[in-house]
C-alpha positions, 0 to 999 in steps of 0.5 A: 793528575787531576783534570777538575780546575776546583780540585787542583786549586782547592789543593794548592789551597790546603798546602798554602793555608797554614801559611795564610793562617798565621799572616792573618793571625799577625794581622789582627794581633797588629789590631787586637787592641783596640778590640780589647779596649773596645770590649773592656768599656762595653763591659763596663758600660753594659754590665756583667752579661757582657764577655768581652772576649764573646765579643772580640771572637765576634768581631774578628769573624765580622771582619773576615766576613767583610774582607771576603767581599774584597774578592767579589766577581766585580758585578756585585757592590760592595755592601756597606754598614749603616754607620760605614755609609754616614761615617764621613757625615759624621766627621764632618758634622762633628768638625763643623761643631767643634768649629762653632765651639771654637774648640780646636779641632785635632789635627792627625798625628803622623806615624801612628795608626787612626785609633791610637790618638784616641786612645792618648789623647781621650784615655780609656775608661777603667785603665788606670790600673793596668795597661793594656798589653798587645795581644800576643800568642798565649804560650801553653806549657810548663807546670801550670798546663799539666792536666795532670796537677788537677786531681779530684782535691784541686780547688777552683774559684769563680771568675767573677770572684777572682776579679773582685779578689784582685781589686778588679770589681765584678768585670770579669772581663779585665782579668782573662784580657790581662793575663790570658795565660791563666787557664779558665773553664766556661761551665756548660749547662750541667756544670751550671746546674752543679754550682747553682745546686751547691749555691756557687752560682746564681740561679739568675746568673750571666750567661758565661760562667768561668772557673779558674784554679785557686792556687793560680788566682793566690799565685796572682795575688803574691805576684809585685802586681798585686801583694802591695794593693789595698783592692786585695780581697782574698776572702772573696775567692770561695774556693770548691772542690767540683765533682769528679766528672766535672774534673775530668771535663777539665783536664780534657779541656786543658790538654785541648787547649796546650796542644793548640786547639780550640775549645769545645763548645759548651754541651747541653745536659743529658736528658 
């Protein structure tokens, strides 16, 4: 019934896009990670400011970007990146220096993906402790995802300190990518204000700041991962009990986040 050729594609567009969604979905969970082991050693090399995962949203979005080029009106050249247009440059240079070195220049291995050589063959910066693990739907129910286990007496940590109770260090970053099961809360300005008044949070603090729930970060520590690992360092944990407000901005966020949507962005504090 509809004679605007716009509307009944657009239409046929809504029915289909689900279904879209979840082949797209598969195919970056097919590269999520090298994303991961991407982000992790920027973590490591740059610092704690970094959120690894920040970045991964990042990129992903990127790639969508540059994918819809794909469907282009044909007159239009496709842009490339600056490191996208001396990539092959570069390979070659690098093939001529390993010549001149007499190194032995690796040769492609079939059956694999190109980035997965690398991986092998050069190893990952701080991976020693754990594997990466391919990123798969993150499965929010049972227990733990009840908005109704946080009261106003539930006690929560920080996330950095979290990962140095773990024997992970200050990179935050290690702990949501190996267990993203775990439920985390970014603070927003008020909430930061909160903590900084009561000298949980630096005033000079990173950009993110991340609360987990103690009782799930002890669960962690008794589990055969890490009870027997001489990195353990639980005193580092500083449990709190937020204000109520706080709590409530929690649950909403936990039921958010288990009936499947995304997380809000972080409010400005009232004025």
């Amino acid at each position: 019934s509809f004679t605007d050729p716009s509307v009944s594609m657009d239409l046929l567009r809504a029915v289909l896009q689900p279904s879209i969604n979840e082949e797209i979905r598969g195919i970056f969970n097919k590269y999520m990670k090298y994303f991961q082991t991407a982000a992790i050693n920027v973590r490591d090399n740059v610092g704690e400011e970094v959120d690894p995962e920040q970045l991964i949203q990042e990129t992903c979005r990127s790639c969508l970007e540059q994918a819809k080029l794909l469907f282009s009106d044909g007159k239009k050249v496709v842009p490339r990146l600056p490191h996208e247009q001396t990539g092959q440059k570069r390979a070659r240079q690098m093939d001529e220096e390993l010549s001149r070195r007499g190194s032995p220049i690796p040769k492609k291995r079939k059956g694999r993906p190109p980035g997965q050589s690398l991986l092998n063959d050069r190893g990952v910066s701080g991976m020693a402790a754990w594997k990466l693990k391919v990123s798969e739907p993150v499965r929010r129910d049972g227990p733990k995802w009840d908005p109704s286990r946080l009261t106003e007496t539930t006690t929560f940590v920080l996330g950095s300190r979290a990962n140095k109770a773990l024997g992970m260090g200050g990179t935050r970053g290690r702990l949501y990518i190996k267990h993203p099961h775990l439920f985390k809360y970014a603070a927003d300005p008020q909430d930061k204000h909160w903590l900084t008044e009561q000298q949980h949070l630096r005033p000079s603090g990173g950009k993110m700041a991340y609360l987990l729930i103690e009782e799930d970060i002890r669960d962690l520590a008794a589990s055969e991962d890490y009870r027997d690992s001489v990195d353990l360092r639980l005193e580092e944990l500083k449990p709190f009990i937020p204000p109520a407000w706080m709590t409530e901005k929690m649950q909403k966020h936990m039921e958010t986040l288990r009936r499947g949507g995304d997380a809000p962005p972080p409010e400005d504090p009232p004025e």
